[in-house]
C-alpha positions in Angstrom: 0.0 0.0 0.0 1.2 3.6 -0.6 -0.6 6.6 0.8 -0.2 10.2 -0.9 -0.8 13.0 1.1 -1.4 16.5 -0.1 -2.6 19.6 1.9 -4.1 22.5 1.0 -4.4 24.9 4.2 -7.5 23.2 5.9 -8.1 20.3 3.1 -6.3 17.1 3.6 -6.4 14.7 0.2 -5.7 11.5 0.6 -5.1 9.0 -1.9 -4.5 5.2 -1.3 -3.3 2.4 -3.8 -3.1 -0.8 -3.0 -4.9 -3.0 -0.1 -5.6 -1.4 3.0 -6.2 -4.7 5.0 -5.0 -5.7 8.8 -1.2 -5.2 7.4 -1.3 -2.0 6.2 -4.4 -0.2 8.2 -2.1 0.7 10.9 0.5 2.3 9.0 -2.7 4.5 7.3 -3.9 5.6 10.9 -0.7 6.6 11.4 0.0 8.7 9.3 -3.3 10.2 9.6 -3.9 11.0 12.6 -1.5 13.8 13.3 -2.9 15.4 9.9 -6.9 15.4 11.0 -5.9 17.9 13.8 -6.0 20.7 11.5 -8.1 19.4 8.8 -11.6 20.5 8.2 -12.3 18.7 5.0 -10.5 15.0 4.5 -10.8 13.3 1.0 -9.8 10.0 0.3 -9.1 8.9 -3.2 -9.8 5.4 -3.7 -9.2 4.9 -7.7 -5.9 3.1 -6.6 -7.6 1.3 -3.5 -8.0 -2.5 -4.7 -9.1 -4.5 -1.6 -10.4 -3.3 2.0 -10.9 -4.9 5.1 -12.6 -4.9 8.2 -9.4 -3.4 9.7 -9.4 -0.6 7.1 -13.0 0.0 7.4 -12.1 0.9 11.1 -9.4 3.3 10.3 -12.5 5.0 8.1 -14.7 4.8 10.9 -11.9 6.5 13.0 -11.8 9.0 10.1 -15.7 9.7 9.9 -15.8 10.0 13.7 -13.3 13.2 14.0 -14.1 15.0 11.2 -18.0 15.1 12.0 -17.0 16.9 14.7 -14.8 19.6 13.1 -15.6 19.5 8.9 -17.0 17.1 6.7 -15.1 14.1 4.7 -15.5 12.6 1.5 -14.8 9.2 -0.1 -14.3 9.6 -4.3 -13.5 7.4 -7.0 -14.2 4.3 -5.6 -14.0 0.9 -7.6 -17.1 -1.3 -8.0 -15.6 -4.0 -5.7 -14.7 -1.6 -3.2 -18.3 -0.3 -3.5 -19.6 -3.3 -2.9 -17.9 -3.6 0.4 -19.2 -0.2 1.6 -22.7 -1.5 0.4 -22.5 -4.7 2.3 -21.2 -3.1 5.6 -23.7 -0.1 5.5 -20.7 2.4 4.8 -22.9 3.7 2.1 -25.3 4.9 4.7 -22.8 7.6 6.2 -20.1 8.0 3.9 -20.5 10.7 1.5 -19.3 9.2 -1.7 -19.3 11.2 -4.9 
């Protein structure tokens, strides 16, 4: 997995390719965390993002938990299989996916 960063005053876009699964997840909420504290709109790019597990629905969750408290987030260009995670779980629900 490689994660790509770029920040533009308050925005945060950040771009994943690869799998975000129970190896790599924790190197994502790593490197995210420290980011979100001045953040008040997080993007994630997911057109390189080929698998996702439970592990790396959690770091989302994490994700969707801080920045309804101080901006908004967004999910965007997300593969059909990755989709159909989100469906299955209920991500769709709360995520706003464009």
């Amino acid at each position: 997995m490689t994660v790509t960063m770029n920040r533009n005053d308050k925005e945060l876009a950040v771009a994943i390719n690869g799998r975000l699964d129970t190896l790599t997840s924790p190197e994502l909420e790593e490197k995210l965390e420290p980011e979100l504290e001045n953040t008040e709109k997080l993007i994630f790019d997911f057109e390189g993002l080929e698998y996702i597990s439970s592990a790396g629905l959690r770091v989302l969750l994490s994700a969707i938990k801080v920045m309804d408290e101080q901006g908004e987030m967004i999910v965007k260009n997300v593969r059909p299989e990755i989709m159909e995670v989100l469906e299955i779980t209920g991500f769709v629900d709360f995520l706003n996916i464009e």
